[in-house]
Residue frames as qw, qx, qy, qz and C-alpha x, y, z in Angstrom:
[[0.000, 0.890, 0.456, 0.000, 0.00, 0.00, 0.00],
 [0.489, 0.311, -0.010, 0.815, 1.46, 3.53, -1.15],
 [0.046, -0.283, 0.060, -0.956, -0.66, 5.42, 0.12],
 [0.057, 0.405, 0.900, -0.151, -4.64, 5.66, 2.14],
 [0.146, 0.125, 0.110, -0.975, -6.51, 7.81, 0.70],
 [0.711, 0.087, 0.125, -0.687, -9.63, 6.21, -0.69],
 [0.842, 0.016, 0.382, -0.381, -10.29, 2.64, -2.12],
 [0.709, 0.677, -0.196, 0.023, -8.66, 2.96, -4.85],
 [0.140, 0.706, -0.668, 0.188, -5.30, 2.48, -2.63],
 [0.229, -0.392, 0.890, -0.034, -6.20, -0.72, -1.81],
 [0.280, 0.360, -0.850, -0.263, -6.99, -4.09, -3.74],
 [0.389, -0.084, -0.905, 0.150, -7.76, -6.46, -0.98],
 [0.467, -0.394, -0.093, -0.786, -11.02, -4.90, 1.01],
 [0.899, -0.308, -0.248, -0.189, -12.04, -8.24, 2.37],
 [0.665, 0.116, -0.411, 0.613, -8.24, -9.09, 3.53],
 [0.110, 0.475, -0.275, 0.829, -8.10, -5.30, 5.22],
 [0.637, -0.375, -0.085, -0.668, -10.71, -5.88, 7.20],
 [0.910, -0.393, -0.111, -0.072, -10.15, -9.08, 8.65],
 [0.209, 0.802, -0.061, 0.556, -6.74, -7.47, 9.56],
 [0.034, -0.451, 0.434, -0.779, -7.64, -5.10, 11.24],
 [0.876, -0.337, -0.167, -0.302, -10.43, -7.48, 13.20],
 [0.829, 0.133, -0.403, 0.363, -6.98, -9.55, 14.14],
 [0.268, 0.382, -0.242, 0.851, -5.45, -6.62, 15.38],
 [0.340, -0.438, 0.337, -0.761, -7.62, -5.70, 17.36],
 [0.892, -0.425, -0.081, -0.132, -7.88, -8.94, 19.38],
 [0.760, -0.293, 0.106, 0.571, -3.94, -8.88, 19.66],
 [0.124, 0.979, 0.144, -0.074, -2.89, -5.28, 19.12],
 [0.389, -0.769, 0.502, 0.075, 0.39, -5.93, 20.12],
 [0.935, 0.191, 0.298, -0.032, 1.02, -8.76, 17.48],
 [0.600, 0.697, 0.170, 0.354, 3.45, -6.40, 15.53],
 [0.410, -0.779, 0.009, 0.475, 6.36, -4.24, 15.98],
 [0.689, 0.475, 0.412, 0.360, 6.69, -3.32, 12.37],
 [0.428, 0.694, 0.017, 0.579, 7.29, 0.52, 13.87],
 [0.673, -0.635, -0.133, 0.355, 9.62, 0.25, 15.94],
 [0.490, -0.277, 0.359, 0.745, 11.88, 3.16, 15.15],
 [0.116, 0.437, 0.527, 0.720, 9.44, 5.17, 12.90],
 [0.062, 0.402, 0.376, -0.833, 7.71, 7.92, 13.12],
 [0.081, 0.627, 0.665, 0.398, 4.07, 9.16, 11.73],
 [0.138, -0.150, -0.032, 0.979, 3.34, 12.51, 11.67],
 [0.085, 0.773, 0.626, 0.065, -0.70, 13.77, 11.86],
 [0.003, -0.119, -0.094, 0.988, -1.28, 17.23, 10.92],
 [0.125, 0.607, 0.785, 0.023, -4.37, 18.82, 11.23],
 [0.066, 0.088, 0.158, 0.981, -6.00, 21.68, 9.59],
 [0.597, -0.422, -0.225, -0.644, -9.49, 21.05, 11.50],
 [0.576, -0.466, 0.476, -0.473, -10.33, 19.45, 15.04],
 [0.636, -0.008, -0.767, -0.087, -10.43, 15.75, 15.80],
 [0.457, -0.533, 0.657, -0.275, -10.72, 13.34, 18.74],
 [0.904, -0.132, 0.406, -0.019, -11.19, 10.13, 17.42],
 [0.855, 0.443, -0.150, 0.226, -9.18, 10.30, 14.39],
 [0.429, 0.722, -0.494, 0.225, -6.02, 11.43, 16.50],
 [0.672, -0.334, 0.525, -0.401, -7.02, 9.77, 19.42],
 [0.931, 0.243, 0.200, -0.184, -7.46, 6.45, 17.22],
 [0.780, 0.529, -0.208, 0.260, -4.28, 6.84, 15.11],
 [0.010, 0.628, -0.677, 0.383, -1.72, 7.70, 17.93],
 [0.788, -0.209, 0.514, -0.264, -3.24, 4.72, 20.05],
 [0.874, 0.483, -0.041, -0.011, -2.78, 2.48, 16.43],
 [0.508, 0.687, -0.471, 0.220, 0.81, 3.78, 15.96],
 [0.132, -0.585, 0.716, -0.358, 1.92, 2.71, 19.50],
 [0.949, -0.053, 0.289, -0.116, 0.55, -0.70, 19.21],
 [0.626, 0.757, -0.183, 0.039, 3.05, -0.34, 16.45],
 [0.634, -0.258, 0.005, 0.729, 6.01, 0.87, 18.42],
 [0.348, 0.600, 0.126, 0.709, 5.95, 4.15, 16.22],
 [0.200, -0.435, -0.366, 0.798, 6.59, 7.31, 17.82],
 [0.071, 0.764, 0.641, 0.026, 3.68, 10.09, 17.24],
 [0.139, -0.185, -0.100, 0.968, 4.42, 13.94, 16.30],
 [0.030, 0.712, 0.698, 0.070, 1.04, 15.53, 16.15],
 [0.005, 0.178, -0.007, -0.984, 0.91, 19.78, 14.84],
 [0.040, 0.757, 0.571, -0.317, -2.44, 21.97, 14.77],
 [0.404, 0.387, 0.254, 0.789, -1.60, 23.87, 11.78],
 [0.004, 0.816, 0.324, 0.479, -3.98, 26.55, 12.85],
 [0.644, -0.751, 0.045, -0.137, -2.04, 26.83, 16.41],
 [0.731, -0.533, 0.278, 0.321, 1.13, 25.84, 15.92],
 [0.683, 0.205, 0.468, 0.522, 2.36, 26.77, 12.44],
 [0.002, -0.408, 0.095, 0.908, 2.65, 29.39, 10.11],
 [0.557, 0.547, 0.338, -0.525, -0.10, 30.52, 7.84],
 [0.616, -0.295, 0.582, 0.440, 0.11, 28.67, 4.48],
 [0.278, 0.579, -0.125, -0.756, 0.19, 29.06, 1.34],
 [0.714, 0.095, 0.693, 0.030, -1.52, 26.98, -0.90],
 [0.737, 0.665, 0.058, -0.107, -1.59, 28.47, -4.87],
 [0.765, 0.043, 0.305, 0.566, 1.36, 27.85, -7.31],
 [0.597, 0.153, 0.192, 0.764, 3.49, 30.75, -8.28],
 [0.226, -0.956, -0.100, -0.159, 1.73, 33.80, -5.91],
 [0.397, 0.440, -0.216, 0.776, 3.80, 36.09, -4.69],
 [0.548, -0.588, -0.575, 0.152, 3.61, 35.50, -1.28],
 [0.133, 0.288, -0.234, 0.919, 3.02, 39.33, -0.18],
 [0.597, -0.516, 0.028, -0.613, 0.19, 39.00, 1.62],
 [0.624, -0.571, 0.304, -0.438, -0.84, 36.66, 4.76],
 [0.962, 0.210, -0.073, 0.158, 0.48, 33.08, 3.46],
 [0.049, -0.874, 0.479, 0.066, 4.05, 33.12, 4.94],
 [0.174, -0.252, 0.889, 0.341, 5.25, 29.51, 3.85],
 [0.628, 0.230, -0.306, -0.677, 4.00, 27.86, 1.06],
 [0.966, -0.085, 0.021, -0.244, 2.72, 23.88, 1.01],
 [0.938, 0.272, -0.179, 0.116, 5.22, 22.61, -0.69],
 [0.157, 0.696, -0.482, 0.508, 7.83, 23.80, 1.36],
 [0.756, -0.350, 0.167, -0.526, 5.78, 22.74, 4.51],
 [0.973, 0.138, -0.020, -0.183, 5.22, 19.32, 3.21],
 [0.719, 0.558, -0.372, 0.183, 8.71, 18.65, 1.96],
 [0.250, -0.642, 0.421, -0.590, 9.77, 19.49, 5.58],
 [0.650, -0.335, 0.465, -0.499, 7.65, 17.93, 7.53],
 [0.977, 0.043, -0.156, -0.138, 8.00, 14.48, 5.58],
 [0.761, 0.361, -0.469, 0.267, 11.34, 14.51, 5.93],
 [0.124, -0.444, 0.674, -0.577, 10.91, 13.98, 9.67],
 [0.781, -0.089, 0.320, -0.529, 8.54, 11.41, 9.29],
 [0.285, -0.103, 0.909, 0.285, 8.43, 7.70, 8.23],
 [0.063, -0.547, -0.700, -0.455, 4.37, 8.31, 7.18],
 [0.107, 0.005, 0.057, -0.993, 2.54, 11.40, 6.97],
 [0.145, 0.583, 0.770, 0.216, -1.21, 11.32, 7.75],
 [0.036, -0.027, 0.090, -0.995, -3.06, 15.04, 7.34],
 [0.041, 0.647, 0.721, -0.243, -6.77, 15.73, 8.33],
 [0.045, 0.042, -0.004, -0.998, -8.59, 18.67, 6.08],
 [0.212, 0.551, 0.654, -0.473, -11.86, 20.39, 5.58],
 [0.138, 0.576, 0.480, 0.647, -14.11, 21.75, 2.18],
 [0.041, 0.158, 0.178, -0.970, -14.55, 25.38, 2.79],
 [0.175, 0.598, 0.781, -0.039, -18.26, 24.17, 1.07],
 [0.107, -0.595, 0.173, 0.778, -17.80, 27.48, -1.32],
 [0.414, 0.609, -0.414, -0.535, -16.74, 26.25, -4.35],
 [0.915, -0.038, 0.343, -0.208, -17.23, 22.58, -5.61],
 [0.797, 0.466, -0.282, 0.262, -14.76, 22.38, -7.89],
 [0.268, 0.698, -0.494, 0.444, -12.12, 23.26, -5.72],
 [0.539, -0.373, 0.652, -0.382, -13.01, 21.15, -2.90],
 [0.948, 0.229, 0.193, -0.106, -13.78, 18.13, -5.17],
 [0.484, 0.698, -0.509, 0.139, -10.19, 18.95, -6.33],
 [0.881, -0.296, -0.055, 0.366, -8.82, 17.76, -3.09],
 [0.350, 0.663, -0.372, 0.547, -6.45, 20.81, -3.58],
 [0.426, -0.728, 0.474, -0.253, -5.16, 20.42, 0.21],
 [0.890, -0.158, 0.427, -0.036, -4.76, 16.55, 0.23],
 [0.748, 0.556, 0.162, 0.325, -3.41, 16.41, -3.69],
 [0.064, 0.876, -0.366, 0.307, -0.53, 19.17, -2.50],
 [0.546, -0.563, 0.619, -0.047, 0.60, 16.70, 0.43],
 [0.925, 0.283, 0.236, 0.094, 0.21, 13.59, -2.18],
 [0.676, 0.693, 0.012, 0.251, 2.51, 15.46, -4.68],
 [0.018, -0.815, 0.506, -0.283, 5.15, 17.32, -1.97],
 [0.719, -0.484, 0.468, -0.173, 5.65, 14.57, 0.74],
 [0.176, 0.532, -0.827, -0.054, 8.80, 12.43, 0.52],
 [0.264, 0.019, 0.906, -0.330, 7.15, 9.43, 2.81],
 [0.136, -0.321, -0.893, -0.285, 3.73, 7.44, 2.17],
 [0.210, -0.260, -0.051, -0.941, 0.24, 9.71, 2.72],
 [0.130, -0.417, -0.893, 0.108, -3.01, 8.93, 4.90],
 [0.292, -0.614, -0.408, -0.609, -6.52, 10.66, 4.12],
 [0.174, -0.090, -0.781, 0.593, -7.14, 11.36, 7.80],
 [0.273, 0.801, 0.510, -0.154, -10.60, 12.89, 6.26],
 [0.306, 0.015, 0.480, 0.822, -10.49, 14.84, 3.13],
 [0.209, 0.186, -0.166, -0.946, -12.25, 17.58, 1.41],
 [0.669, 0.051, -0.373, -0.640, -14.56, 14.97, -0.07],
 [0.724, 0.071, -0.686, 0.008, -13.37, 11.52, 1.66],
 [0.434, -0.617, 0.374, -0.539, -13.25, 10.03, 4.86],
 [0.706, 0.227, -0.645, -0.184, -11.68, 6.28, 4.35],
 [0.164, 0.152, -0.861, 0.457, -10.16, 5.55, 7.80],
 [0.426, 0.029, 0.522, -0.738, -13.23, 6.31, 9.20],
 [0.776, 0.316, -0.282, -0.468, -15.37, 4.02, 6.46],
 [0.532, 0.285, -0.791, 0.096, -13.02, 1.39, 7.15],
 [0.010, 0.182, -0.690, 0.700, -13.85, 1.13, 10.62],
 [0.482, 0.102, 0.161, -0.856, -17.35, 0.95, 9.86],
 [0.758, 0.386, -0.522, -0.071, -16.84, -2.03, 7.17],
 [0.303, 0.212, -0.896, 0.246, -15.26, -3.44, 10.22],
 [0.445, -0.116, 0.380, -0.803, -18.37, -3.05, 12.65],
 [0.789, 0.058, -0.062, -0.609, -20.49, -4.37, 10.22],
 [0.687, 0.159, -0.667, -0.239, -18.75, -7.54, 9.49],
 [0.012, 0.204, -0.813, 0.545, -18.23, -8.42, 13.38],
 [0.728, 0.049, 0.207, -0.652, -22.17, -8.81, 13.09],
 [0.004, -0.185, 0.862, 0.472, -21.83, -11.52, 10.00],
 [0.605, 0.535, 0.466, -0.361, -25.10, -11.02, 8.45],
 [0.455, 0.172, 0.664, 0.568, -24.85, -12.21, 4.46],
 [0.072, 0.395, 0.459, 0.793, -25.73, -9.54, 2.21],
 [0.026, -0.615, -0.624, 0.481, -27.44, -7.21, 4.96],
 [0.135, 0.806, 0.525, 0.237, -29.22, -4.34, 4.19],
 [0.334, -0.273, -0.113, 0.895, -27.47, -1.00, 4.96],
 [0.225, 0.740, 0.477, 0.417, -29.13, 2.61, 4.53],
 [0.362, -0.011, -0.132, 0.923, -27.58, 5.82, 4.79],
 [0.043, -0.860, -0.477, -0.176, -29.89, 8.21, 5.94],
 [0.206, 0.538, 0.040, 0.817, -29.73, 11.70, 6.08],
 [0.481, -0.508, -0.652, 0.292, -30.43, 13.29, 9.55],
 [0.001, 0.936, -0.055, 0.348, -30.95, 17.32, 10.27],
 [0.670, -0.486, -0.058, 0.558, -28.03, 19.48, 12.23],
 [0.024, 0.958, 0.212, -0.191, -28.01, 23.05, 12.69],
 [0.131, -0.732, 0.391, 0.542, -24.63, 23.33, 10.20],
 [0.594, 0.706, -0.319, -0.216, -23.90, 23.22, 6.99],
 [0.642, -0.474, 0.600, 0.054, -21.46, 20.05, 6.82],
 [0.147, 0.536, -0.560, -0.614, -19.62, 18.37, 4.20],
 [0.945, 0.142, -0.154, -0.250, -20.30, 15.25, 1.89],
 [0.157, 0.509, -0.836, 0.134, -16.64, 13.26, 3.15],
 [0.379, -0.008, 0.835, -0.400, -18.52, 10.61, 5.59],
 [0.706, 0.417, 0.356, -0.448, -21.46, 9.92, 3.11],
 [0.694, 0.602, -0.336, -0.206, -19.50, 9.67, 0.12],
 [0.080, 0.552, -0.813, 0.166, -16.76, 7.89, 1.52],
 [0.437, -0.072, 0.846, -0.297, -19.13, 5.23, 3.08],
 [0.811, 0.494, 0.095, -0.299, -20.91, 4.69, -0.27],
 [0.603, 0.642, -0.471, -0.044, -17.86, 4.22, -2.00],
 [0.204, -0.313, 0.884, -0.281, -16.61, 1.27, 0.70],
 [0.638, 0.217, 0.514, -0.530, -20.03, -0.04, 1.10],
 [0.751, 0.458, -0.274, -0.389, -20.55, -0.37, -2.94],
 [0.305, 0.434, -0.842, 0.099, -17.10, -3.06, -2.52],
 [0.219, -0.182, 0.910, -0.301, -18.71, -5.15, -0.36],
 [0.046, 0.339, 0.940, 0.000, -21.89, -7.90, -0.12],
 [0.210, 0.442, 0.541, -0.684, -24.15, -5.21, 1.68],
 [0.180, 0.612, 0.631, 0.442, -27.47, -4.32, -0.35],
 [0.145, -0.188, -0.074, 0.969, -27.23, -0.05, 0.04],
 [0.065, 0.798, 0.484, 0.352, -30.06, 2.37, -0.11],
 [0.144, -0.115, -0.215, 0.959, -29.33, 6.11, 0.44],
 [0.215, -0.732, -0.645, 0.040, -32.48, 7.91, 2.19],
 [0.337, -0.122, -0.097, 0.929, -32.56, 11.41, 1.70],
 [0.410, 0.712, 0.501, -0.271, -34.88, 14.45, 1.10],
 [0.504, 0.790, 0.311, 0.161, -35.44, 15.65, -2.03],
 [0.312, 0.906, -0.206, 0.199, -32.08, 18.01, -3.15],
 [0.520, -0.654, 0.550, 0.017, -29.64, 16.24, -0.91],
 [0.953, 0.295, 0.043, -0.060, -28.67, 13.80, -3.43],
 [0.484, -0.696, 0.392, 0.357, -24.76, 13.20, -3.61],
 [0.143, 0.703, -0.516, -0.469, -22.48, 13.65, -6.01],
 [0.928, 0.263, -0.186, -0.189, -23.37, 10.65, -9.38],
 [0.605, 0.386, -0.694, 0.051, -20.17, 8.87, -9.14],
 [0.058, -0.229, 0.865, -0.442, -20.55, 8.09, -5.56],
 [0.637, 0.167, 0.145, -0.738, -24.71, 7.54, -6.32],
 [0.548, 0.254, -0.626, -0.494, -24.07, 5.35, -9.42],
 [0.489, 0.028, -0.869, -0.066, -25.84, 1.92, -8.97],
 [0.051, -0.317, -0.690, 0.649, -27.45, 2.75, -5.13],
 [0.121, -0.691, -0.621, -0.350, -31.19, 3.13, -5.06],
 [0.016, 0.094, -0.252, 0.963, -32.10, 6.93, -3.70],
 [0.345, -0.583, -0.715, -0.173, -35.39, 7.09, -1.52],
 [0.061, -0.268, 0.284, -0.918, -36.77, 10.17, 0.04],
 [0.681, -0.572, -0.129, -0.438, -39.24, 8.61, 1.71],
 [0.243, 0.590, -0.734, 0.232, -37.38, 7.57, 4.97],
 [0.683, -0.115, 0.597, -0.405, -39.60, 5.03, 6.78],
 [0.785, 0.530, 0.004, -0.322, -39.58, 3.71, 3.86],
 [0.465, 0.599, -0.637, 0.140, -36.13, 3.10, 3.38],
 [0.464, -0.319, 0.705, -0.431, -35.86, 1.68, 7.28],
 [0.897, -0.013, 0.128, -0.424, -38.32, -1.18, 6.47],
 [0.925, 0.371, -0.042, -0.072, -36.46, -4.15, 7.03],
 [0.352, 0.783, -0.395, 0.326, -32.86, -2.79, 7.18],
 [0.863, -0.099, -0.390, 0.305, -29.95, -4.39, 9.17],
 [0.382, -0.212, -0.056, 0.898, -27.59, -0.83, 9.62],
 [0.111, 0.959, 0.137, 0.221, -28.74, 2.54, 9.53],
 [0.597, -0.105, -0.119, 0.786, -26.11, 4.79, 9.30],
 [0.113, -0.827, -0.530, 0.150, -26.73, 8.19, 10.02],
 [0.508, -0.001, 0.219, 0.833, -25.28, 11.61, 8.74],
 [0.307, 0.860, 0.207, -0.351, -26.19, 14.75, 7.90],
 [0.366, 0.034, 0.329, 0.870, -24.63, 16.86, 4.71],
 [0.281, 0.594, 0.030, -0.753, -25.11, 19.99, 3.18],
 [0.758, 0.623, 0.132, -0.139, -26.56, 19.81, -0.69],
 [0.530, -0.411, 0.432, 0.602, -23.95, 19.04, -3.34],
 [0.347, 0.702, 0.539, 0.311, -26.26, 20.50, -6.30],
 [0.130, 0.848, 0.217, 0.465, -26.66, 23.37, -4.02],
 [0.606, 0.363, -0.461, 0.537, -23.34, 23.57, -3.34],
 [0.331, 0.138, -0.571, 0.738, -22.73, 23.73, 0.48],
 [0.297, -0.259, 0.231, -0.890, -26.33, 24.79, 1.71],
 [0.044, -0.251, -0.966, 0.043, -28.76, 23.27, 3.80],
 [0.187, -0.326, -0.627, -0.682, -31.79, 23.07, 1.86],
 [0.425, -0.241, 0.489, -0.723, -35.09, 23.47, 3.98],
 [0.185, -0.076, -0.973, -0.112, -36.77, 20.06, 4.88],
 [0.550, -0.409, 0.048, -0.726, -40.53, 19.95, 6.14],
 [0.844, -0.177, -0.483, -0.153, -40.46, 16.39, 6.92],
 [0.451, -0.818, 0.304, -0.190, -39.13, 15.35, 10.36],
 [0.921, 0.168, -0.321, -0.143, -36.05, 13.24, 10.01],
 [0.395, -0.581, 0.578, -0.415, -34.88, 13.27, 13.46],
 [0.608, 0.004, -0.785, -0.120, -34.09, 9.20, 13.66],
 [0.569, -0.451, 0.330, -0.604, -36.43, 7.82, 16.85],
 [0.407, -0.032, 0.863, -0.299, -37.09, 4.34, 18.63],
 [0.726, 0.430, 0.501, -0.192, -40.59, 3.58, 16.43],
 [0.650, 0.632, -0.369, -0.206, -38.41, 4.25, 13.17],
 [0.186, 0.494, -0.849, 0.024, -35.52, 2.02, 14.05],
 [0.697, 0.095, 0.612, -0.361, -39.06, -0.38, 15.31],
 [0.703, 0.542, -0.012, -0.460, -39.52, -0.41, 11.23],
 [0.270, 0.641, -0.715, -0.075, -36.05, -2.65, 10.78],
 [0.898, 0.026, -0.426, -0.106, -35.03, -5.70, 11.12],
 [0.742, -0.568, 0.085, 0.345, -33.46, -5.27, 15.08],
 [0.654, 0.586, -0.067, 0.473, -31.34, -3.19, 12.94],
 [0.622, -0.295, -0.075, 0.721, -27.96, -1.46, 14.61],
 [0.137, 0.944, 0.300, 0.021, -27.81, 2.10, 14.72],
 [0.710, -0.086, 0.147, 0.684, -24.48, 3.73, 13.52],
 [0.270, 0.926, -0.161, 0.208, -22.82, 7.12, 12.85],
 [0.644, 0.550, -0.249, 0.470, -19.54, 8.49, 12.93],
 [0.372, -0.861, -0.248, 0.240, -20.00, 10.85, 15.92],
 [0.149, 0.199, 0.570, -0.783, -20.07, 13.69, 17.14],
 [0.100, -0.471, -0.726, -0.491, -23.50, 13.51, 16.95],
 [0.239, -0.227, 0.214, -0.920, -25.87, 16.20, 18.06],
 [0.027, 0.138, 0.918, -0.371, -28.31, 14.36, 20.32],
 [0.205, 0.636, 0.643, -0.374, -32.14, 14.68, 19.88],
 [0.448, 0.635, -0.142, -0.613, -31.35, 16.50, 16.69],
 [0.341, 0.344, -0.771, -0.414, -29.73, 13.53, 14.31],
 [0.553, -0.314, -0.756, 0.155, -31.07, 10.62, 17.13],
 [0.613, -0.603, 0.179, -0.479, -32.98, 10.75, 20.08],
 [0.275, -0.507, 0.773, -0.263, -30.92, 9.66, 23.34],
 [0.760, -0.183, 0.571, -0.251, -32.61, 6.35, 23.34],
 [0.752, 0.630, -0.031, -0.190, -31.85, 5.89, 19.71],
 [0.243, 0.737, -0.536, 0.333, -27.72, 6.65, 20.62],
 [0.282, -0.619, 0.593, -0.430, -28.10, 4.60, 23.67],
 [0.762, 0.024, 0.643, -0.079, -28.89, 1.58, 22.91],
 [0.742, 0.658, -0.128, -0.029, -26.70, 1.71, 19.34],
 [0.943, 0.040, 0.060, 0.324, -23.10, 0.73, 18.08],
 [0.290, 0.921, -0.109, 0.234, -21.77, 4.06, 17.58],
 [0.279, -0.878, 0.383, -0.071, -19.30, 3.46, 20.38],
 [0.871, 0.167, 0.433, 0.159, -18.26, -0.30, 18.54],
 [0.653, 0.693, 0.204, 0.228, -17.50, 1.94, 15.85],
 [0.010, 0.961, -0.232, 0.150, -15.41, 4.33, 17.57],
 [0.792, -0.428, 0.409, 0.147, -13.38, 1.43, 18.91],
 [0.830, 0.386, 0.320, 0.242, -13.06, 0.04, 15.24],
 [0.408, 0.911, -0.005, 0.066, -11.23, 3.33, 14.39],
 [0.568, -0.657, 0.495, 0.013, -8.27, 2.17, 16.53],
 [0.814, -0.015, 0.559, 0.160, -7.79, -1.52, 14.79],
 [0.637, 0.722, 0.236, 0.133, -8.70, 0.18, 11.28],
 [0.245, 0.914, -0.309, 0.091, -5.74, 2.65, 11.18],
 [0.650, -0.432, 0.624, 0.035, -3.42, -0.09, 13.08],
 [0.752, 0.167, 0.590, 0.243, -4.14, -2.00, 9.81],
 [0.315, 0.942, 0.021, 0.115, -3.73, 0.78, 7.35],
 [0.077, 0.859, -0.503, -0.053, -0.52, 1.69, 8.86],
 [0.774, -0.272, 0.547, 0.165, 0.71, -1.60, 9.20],
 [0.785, 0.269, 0.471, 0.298, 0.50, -2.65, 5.94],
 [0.601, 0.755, -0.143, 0.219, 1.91, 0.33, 4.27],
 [0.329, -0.868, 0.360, -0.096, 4.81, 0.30, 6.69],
 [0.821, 0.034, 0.564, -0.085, 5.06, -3.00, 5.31],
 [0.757, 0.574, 0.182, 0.255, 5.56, -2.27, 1.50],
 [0.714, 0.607, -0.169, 0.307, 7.78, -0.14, 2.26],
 [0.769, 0.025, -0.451, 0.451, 10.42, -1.41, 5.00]]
């Protein structure tokens, strides 16, 4: 593995997965980085992804440098061949070229300014570290993606082993504008496996066709429930109309007598989740979400393993 940024960097889906399951019943199974170092930078909050990958790397052995661009760095600069007179006082590729060459693997965590769709669908923040960094890259959530955290999920489900379950992403209100990385990123995992997907949205939330193609789209959302093994829960902002959230009349606050309409189905999200606005407490309390946050531990453990693996 050269890199982790989305599916496309790895091959073996079914292999990764049982893995990182391994791993996380013997964490300690491996000392593949002993003597390395992974660098996380972030250019938005976390807690479970750096919480999750520094806990990963020291099952490892790796040591862990961890910078808060907005707090601990200078202010960068991200276009090619400005003339850096205004606030930008180092530029990426400087940055980047740096900071890999204090690392053995570089993972970075950004955010879509939800502005301009082409330019966040570019991945211009992630696709600058890809192209500067001396060492091997990890998506720690991206402008549009959000693999580590998809992987982790892909492990949840299979710890259930239901054959070809039902899965339905459902859309879920929350009083911000938020991106499409966690929805699009779990369609595009999800599509690689057994699971039978439906995405459950209202009307203008639809997501972007290449992550759509082949998944039925239902805006009725009891409808979609009926039956279902996983709900996964999420809000986003439109990706038609770029970056806003549309108004909804319906109510699609997920409760107890919708998640009655499944098959004993498992309630999942990513978290944070805004209580009693995506789920009601009893909805959150008596779900997997915190299964999942475990999974985010095992899932980057495998991720870094194996590229620490290809390349010695």
């Amino acid at each position: 593995m050269k890199n982790f940024t989305s599916t496309n960097d790895t091959e073996d889906i079914p292999g990764l997965i049982q893995e990182a399951i391994q791993l996380k019943a013997n964490p300690h199974q491996s000392n593949v980085g002993q003597n390395k170092t992974l660098g996380l930078i972030f250019f938005n909050p976390s807690l479970r992804t750096r919480l999750s990958m520094q806990k990963a790397a020291d099952n490892l052995g790796m040591n862990v440098i961890v910078m808060n661009v907005d707090k601990d760095g200078w202010k960068i600069e991200f276009e090619e061949g400005t003339i850096m007179d205004g606030e930008g006082q180092e530029h990426v590729k400087d940055a980047v070229r740096v900071i890999s060459g204090y690392v053995d693997v570089l993972g970075v965590r950004t955010f879509p300014e939800l502005k301009n769709r082409e330019e966040d669908y570019s991945e211009k923040v992630l696709q600058q570290f890809l192209n500067y960094s001396e060492v091997p890259v990890i998506s720690l959530e991206s402008a549009t993606l959000h693999p580590l955290q998809s992987l982790a999920d892909l492990v949840t489900m299979e710890e259930y082993k239901i054959r070809s379950p039902k899965v339905v992403l459902s859309w879920a209100p929350h009083p911000k504008a938020l991106p499409q990385s966690v929805p699009n990123s779990f369609l595009q995992w999800v599509k690689r496996t057994e699971a039978n997907i439906v995405l459950a949205c209202p009307a203008g939330y639809e997501l972007a066709g290449e992550f759509m193609e082949g998944i039925p789209v239902v805006h009725d959302q009891k409808e979609a429930f009926d039956q279902a093994d996983f709900i996964y829960a999420k809000n986003w902002s439109s990706y038609h109309d770029y970056g806003r959230s549309l108004p909804v009349e319906e109510d699609w606050t997920i409760t107890i007598d919708k998640m009655k309409l499944t098959r004993q189905g498992k309630f999942m999200h990513c978290l944070p989740i805004r209580r009693n606005v995506v789920a009601t407490d009893d909805v959150i309390d008596h779900s997997i979400v915190y299964q999942q946050a475990k999974n985010r531990e095992c899932a980057a453990q495998a991720v870094l393993k194996r590229i620490l693996e290809s390349h010695g």
